[in-house]
C-alpha positions in Angstrom: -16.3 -38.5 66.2 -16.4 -41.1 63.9 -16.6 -41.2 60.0 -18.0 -44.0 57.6 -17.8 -43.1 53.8 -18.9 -45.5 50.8 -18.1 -44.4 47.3 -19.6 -46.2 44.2 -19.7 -45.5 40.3 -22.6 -44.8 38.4 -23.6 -45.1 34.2 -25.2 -41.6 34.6 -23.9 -37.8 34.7 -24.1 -36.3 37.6 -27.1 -33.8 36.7 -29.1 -36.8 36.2 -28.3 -38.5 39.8 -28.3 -35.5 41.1 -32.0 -35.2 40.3 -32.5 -38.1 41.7 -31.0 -37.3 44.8 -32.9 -34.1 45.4 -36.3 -35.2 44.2 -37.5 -35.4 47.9 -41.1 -37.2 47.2 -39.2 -39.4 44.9 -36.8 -41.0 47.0 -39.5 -44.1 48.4 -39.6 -45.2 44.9 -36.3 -45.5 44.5 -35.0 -46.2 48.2 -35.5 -49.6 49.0 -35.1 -49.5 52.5 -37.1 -46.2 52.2 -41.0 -46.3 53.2 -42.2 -42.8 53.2 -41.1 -39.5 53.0 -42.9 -36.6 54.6 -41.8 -33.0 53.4 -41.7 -30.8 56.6 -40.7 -27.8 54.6 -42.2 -26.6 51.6 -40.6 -25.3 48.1 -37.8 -26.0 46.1 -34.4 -28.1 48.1 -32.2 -25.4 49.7 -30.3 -25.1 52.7 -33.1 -25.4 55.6 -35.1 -27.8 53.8 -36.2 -30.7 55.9 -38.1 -33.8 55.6 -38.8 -37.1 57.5 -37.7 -41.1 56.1 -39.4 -43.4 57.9 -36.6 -46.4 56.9 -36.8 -49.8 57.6 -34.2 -51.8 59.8 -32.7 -55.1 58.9 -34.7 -56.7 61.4 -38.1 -55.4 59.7 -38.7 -52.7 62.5 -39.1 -49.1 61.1 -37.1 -46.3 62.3 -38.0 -42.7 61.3 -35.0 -40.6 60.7 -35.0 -36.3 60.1 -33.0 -34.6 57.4 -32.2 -31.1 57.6 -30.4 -29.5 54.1 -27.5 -27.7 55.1 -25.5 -27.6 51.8 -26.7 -27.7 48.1 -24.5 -27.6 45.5 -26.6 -28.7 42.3 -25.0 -31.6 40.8 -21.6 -31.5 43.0 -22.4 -31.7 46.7 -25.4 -32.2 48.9 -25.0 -32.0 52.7 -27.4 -32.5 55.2 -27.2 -32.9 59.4 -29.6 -35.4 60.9 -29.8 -35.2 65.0 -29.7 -38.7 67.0 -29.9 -40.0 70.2 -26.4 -38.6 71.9 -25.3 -37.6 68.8 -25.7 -36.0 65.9 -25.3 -37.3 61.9 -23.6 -34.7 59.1 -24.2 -36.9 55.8 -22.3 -35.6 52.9 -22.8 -36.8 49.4 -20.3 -35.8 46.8 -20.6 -36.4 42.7 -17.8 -36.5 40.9 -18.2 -36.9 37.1 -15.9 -39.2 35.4 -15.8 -39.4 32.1 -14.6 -42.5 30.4 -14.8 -43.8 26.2 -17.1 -40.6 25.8 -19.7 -41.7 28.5 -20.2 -39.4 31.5 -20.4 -41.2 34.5 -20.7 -40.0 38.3 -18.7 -41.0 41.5 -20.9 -40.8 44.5 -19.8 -40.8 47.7 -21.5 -40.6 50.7 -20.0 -39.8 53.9 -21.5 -39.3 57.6 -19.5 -38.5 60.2 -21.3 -38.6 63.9 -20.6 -36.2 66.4 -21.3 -37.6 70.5 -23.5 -34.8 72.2 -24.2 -36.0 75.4 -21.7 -37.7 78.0 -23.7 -41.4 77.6 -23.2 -41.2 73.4 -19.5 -41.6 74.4 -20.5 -45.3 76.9 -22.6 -46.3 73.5 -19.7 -45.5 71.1 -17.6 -47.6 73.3 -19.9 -50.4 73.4 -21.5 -50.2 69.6 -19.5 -48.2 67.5 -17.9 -51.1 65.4 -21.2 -52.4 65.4 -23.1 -49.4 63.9 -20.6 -48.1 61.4 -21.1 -51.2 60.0 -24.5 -50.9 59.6 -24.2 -47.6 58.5 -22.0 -48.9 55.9 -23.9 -51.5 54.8 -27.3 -48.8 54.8 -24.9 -46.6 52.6 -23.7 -49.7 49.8 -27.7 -50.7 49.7 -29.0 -46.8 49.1 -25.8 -46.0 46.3 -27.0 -49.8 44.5 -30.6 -48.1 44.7 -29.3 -45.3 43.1 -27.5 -47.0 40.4 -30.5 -48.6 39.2 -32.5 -45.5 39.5 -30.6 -43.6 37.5 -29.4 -46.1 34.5 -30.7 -45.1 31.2 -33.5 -47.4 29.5 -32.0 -50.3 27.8 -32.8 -49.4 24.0 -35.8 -51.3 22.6 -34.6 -54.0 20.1 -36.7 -54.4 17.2 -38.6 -57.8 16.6 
């Protein structure tokens, strides 16, 4: 099994990220590696809750991806399994407020670990595994930037 975790701080509280994170039809307007999102449950996020990302690879090729809810802990934990090719994906992501000079911010850190399922995931986690966690680290900084932006407060207008 392997496990690649990013963790970044951001100027919101958590309930507002947290929104952000669970707003399903949402997340392509936010997500900029994100094209579409297709609900294939409907209702409210739960546990069972599952949708489809179609996402877009660095080299401009779109790969579509589907999340299953497996945890949902409003504003404190969100985990969800995603099955691969030889293996399967358990994507954690964690908020944490932090509060510092009487702002609330949130920590978010998201964490997949990848579980081999069939004897040939073991030959590709030999022969890739550097290679991918570093993508998947990479897909992870981009997504928490993404949600940074999305969820800093409106500059206050200045008046003229």
């Amino acid at each position: 099994m392997s496990t690649v975790a990013v963790t970044q701080l951001i100027e919101a509280p958590a309930v507002d990220v947290w929104r952000l994170l669970v707003d399903l039809p949402a997340r392509a307007g936010w997500l900029s590696a994100v094209n579409t999102v297709e609900l294939l449950t409907p209702g409210r996020l739960a546990p069972g809750t599952s949708w489809r990302e179609t996402r877009l690879r660095p080299d401009g090729s779109a790969q579509a991806e589907d999340f299953v809810v497996l945890e949902a802990v409003p504003a404190r934990r969100l985990v969800l399994s995603s099955p691969g090719i030889g293996v399967d994906y358990r994507i954690t992501w964690t908020l944490r407020t932090v509060r510092r000079r009487c702002r609330a911010r949130t920590a978010v850190t998201v964490r997949q670990e990848a579980t081999l399922t069939a004897p040939y995931g073991r030959v590709l986690a030999l022969l890739f595994g550097g290679l991918a966690a570093r993508a998947v680290e990479a897909a992870f900084r981009r997504d928490l930037a993404d949600l940074a932006r999305a969820a800093r407060p409106p500059a206050p207008a200045v008046a003229a």
